[in-house]
C-alpha positions in Angstrom: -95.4 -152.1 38.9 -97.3 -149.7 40.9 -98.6 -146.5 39.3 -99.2 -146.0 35.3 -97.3 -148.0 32.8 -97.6 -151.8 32.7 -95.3 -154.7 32.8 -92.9 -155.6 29.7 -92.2 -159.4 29.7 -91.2 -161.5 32.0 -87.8 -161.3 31.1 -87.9 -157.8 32.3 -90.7 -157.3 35.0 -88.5 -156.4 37.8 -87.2 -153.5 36.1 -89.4 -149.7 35.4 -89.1 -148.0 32.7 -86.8 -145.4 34.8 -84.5 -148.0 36.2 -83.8 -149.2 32.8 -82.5 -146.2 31.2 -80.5 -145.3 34.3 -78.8 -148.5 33.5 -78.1 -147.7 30.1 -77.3 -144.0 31.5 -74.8 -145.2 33.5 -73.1 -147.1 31.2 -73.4 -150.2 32.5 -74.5 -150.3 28.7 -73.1 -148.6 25.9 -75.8 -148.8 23.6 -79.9 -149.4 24.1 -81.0 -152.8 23.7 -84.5 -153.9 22.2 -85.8 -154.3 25.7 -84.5 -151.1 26.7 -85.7 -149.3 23.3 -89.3 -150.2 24.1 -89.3 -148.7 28.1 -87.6 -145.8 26.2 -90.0 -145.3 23.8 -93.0 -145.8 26.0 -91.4 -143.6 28.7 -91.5 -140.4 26.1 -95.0 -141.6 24.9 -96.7 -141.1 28.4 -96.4 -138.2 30.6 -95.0 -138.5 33.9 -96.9 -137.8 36.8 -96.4 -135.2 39.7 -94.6 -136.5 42.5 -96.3 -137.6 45.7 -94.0 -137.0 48.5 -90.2 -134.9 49.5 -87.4 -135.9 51.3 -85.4 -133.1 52.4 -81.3 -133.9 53.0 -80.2 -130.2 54.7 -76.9 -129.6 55.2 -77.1 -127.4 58.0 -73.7 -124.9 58.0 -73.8 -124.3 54.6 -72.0 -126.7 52.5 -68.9 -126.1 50.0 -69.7 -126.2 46.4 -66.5 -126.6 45.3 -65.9 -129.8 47.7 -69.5 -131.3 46.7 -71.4 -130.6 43.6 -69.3 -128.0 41.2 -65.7 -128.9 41.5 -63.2 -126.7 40.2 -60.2 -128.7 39.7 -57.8 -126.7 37.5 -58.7 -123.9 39.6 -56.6 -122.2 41.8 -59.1 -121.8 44.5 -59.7 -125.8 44.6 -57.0 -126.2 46.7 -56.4 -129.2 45.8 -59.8 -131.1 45.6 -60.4 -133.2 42.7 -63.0 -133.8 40.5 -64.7 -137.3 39.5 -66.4 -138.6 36.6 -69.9 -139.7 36.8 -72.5 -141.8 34.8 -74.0 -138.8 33.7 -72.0 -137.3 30.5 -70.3 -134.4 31.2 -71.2 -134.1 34.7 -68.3 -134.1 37.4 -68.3 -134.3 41.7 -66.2 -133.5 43.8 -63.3 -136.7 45.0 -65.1 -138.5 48.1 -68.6 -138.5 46.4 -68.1 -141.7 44.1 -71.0 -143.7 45.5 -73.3 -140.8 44.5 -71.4 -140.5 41.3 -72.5 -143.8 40.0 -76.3 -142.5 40.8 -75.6 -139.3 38.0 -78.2 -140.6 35.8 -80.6 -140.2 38.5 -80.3 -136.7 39.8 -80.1 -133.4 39.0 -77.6 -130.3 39.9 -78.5 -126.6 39.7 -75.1 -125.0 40.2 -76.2 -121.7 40.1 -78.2 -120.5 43.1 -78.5 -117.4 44.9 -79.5 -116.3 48.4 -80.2 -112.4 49.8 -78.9 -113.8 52.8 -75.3 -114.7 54.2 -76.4 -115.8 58.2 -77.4 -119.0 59.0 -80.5 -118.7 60.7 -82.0 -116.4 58.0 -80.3 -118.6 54.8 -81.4 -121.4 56.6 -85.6 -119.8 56.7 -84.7 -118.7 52.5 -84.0 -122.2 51.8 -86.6 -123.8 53.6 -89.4 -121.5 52.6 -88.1 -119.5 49.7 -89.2 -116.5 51.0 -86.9 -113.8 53.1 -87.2 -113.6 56.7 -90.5 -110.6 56.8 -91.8 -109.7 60.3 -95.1 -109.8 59.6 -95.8 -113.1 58.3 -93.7 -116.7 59.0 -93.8 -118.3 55.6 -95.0 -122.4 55.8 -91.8 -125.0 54.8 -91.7 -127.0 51.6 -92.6 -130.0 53.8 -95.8 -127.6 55.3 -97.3 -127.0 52.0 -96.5 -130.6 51.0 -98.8 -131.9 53.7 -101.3 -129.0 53.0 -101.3 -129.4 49.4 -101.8 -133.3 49.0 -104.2 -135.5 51.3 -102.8 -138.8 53.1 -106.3 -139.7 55.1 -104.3 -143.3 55.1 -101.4 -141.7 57.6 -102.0 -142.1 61.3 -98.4 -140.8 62.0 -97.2 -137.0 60.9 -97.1 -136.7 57.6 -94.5 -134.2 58.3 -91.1 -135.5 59.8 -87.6 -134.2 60.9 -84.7 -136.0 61.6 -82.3 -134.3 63.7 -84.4 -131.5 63.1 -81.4 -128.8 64.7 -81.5 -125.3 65.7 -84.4 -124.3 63.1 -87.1 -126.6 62.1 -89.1 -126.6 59.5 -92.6 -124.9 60.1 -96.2 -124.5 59.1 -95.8 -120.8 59.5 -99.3 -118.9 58.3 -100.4 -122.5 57.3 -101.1 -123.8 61.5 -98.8 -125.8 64.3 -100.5 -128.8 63.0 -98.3 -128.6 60.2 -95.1 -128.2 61.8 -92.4 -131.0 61.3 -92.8 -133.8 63.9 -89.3 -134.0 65.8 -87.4 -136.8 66.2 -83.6 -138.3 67.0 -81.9 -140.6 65.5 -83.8 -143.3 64.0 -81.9 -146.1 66.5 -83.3 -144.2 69.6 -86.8 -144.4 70.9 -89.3 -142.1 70.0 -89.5 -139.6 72.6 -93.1 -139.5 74.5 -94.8 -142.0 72.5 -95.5 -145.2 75.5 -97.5 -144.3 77.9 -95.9 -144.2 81.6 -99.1 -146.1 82.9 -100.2 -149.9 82.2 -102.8 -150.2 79.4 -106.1 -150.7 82.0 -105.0 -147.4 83.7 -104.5 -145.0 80.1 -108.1 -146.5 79.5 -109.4 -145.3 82.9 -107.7 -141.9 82.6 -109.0 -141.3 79.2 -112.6 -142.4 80.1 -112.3 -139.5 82.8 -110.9 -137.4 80.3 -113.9 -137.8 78.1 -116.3 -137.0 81.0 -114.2 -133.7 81.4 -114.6 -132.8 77.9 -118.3 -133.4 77.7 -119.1 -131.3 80.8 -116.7 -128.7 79.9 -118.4 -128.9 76.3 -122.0 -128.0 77.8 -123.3 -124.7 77.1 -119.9 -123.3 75.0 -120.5 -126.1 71.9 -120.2 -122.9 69.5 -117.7 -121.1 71.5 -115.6 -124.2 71.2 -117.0 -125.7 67.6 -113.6 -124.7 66.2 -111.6 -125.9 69.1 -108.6 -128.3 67.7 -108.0 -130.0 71.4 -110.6 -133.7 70.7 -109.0 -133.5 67.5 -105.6 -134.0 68.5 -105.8 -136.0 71.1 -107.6 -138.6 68.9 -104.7 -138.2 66.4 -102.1 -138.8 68.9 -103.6 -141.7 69.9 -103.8 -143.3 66.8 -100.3 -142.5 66.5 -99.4 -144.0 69.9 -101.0 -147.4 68.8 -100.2 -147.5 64.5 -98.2 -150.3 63.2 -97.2 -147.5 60.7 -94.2 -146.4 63.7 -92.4 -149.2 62.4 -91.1 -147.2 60.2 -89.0 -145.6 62.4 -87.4 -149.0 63.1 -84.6 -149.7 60.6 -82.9 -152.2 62.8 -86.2 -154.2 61.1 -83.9 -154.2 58.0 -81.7 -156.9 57.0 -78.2 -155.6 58.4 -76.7 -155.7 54.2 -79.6 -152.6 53.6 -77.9 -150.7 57.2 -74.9 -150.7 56.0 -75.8 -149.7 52.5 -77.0 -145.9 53.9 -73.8 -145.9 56.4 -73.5 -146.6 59.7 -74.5 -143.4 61.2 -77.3 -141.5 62.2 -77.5 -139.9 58.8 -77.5 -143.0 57.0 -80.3 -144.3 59.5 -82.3 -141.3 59.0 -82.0 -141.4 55.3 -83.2 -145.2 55.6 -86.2 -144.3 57.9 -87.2 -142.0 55.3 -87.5 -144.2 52.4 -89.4 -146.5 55.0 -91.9 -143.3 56.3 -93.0 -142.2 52.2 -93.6 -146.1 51.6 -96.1 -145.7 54.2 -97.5 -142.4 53.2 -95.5 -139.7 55.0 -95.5 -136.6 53.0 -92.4 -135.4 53.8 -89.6 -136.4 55.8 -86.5 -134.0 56.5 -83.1 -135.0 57.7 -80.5 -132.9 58.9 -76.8 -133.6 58.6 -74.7 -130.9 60.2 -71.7 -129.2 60.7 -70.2 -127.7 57.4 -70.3 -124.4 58.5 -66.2 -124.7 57.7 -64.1 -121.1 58.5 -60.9 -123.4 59.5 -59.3 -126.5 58.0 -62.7 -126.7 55.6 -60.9 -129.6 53.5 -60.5 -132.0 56.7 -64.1 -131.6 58.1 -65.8 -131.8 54.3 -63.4 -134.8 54.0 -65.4 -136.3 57.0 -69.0 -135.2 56.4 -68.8 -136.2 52.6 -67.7 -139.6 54.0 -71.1 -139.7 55.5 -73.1 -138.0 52.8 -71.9 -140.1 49.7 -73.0 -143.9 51.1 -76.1 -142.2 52.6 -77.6 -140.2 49.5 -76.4 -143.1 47.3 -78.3 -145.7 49.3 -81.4 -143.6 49.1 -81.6 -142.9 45.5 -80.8 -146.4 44.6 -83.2 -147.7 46.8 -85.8 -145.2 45.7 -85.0 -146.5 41.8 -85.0 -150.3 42.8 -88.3 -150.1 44.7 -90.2 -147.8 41.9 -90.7 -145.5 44.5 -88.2 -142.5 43.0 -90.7 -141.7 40.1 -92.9 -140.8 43.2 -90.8 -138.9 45.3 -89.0 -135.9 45.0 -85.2 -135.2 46.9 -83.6 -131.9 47.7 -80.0 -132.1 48.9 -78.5 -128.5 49.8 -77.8 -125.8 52.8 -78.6 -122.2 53.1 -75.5 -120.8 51.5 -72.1 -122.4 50.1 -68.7 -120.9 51.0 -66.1 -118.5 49.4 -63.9 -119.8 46.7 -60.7 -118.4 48.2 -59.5 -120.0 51.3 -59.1 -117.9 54.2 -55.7 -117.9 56.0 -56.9 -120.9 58.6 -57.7 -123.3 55.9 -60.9 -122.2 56.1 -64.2 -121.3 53.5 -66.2 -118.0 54.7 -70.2 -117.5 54.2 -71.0 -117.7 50.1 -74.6 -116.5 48.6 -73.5 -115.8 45.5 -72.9 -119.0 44.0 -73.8 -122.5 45.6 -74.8 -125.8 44.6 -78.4 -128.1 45.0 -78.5 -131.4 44.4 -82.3 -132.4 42.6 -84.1 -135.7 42.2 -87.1 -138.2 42.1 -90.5 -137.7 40.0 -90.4 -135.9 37.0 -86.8 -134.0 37.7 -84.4 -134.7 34.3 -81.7 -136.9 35.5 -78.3 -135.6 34.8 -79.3 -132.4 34.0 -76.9 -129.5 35.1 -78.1 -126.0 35.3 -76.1 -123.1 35.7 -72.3 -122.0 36.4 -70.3 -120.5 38.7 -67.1 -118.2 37.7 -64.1 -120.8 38.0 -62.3 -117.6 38.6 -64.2 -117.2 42.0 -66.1 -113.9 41.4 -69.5 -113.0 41.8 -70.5 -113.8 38.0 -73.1 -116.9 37.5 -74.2 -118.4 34.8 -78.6 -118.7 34.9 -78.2 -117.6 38.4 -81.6 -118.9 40.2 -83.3 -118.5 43.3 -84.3 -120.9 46.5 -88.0 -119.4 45.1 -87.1 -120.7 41.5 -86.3 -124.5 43.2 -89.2 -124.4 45.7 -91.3 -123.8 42.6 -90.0 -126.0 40.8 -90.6 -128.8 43.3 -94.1 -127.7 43.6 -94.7 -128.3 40.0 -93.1 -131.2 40.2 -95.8 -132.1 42.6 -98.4 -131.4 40.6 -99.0 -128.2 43.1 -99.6 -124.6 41.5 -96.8 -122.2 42.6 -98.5 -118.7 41.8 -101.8 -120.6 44.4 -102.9 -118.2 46.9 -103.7 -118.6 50.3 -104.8 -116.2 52.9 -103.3 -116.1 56.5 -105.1 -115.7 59.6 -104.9 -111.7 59.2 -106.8 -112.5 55.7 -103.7 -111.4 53.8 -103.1 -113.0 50.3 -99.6 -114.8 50.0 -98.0 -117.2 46.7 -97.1 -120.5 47.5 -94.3 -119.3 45.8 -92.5 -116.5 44.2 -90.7 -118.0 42.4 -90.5 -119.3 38.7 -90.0 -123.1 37.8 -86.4 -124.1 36.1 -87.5 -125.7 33.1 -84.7 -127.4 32.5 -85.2 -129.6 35.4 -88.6 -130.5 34.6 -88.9 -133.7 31.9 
């Protein structure tokens, strides 16, 4: 087992402490046994430690609560989506979600978020930096400070990644281009730009010349150009070009059984790169499923996009547990804004700030927690309403990063990680 703890007997050395009493959790086992007893009790003896890398699932469009993560079904504004039992007591999902229902134990929900901000674009920049669009300063990602935050000297790739990355990617904003999400397709297609167009003997020629350029350009200016980031990243992206670390990106390397675990679609394969990019070091990989933004016959295209999101999310947590990589990683599932509990006359859910679901997970999140409540009524009214802030700090916590840390930006101005204040409920 890699990481604190130590091995139990032999009897029990493929399982962690966590995976055990997700087992019991999830009532594959009504009642703890001896085994089980022990990883308990040394589980609340030590600590757990922070959390070492994020992956990001973003619903771009803004998902529907009530069709996801905080069913209503006695409600008249369901219209006519069910609810499912999970292995975490007490906690329901929404009908379609049954794969990531059996994974309760595991995650966390906080039903009870709200967002200033009802447009895509700027939800979409509140949920990915917890701050409000402000003119004078373009706040860094979660993935940003991430990479900022925590050192990977091992990485030769980005340690910042998006799948399907969309309209809006995630930024470094104050924090520097160099920590701007990577881009990248689906995980079965080619890394754009990556092989030279040139045989091997000829990139070595043109970067020799390349050299002498530099040198003689160098001559004279070395403290003009002492900060200049240009040798810098030209070395990185060749070490990039030639790392056996890109494999990760290739999950047609995994036995077919694992593919069609995640779902055969993009999604899925993105969600499978992912687990592959933190095994070797990424700090934080993002990846984008779209299309909920659902103003007609919402029930038909949440039908098809949970279809892709339950195997997918499933697959990943599961694979996370079994690989005792989940006590190291931390997963946010959720979109800038849900949609309106009353359908409109086309079928359809409107814009929603002012009640939407996240789904939490990995590192030392509480699985099967549940925080918060919307009005089953469909008003404004919530139950320990919280902020994207609150769950950006939060995660930062979680990763054993300071929230209230300042840092200055280029104009020497003073800015929080984060405004926000951790949910203490999620935190074990």
């Amino acid at each position: 087992m890699t990481g604190r703890g130590t091995r139990v007997t032999s009897e029990t050395s493929r399982l962690s402490r966590r995976s055990a009493l997700g087992i019991a959790g999830a009532g594959a086992i009504g009642w703890l046994t001896p085994v089980a007893e022990l990883l308990a009790r040394q589980a609340e003896a030590q600590p757990r430690q922070p959390a070492r890398s994020v992956i990001v699932l973003w619903l771009a469009g803004g998902p529907s609560q009530l069709e996801t993560f905080d069913p209503h079904p006695q409600s008249a504004h369901a219209g006519g989506t069910q609810a499912i039992a999970t292995s975490a007591p007490g906690m329901q999902l929404a009908a379609g979600l049954e794969q990531v229902a059996a994974e309760a134990h595991s995650l966390a929900l906080v039903r009870s978020l709200v967002s200033p901000e009802a447009d895509h674009e700027r939800g979409t920049y509140v949920g990915r930096t917890g701050y409000a669009p402000d003119p004078t300063a373009v706040h860094p990602s979660l993935g940003a400070i991430c990479c900022h935050e925590l050192s990977a000297e091992s990485v030769e790739i980005p340690r910042h990644i998006s799948i399907m990355s969309g309209q809006w990617p995630s930024r470094g904003g104050y924090l520097g281009a160099e920590f701007d999400a990577f881009k990248t397709l689906d995980p079965r297609l080619p890394i754009p730009d990556l092989r030279a167009p040139v045989s091997d003997q000829r990139l070595q020629r043109r970067m020799r010349d390349l050299d002498v350029v530099d040198r003689t350009f160098l001559r004279g200016r070395e403290a003009q150009l002492a900060g200049s980031p240009d040798r810098e990243l030209t070395q990185r992206a060749r070490a990039m070009m030639s790392s056996e670390q890109l494999r990760a990106f290739q999950v047609d390397d995994e036995p077919r059984s694992v593919q069609q675990r995640y779902g055969d679609t993009p999604f899925g394969r993105g969600c499978l790169a992912a687990r592959r990019l933190i095994e070797v070091g990424v700090r934080c990989v993002e990846i984008t499923l779209g299309g909920w933004d659902s103003h007609v016959d919402n029930h038909a295209i949440h039908q098809q996009l949970v279809g892709v999101l339950d195997p997918a999310l499933a697959a990943l947590l599961a694979e996370l547990r079994e690989r005792e990589q989940l006590e190291h990683t931390l997963v946010l599932c959720g979109g800038e804004f849900g949609r309106t509990p009353q359908l409109n006359p086309l079928g359809g859910r409107d814009h929603w700030p002012h009640g939407f679901s996240a789904l939490v997970a990995g590192g030392p999140i509480r699985g099967g927690a549940v925080v918060g409540e919307t009005d089953p009524a469909g008003s404004r009214k919530v139950v320990e309403p919280h902020s994207y802030a609150d769950l950006h700090a939060t995660l930062l916590t979680a990763l054993g990063i300071d929230p209230r840390k300042e840092l200055l930006t280029p104009i020497g101005r003073p800015l929080k990680l984060s405004e926000g204040t951790p949910i203490a409920k999620l935190l074990g």
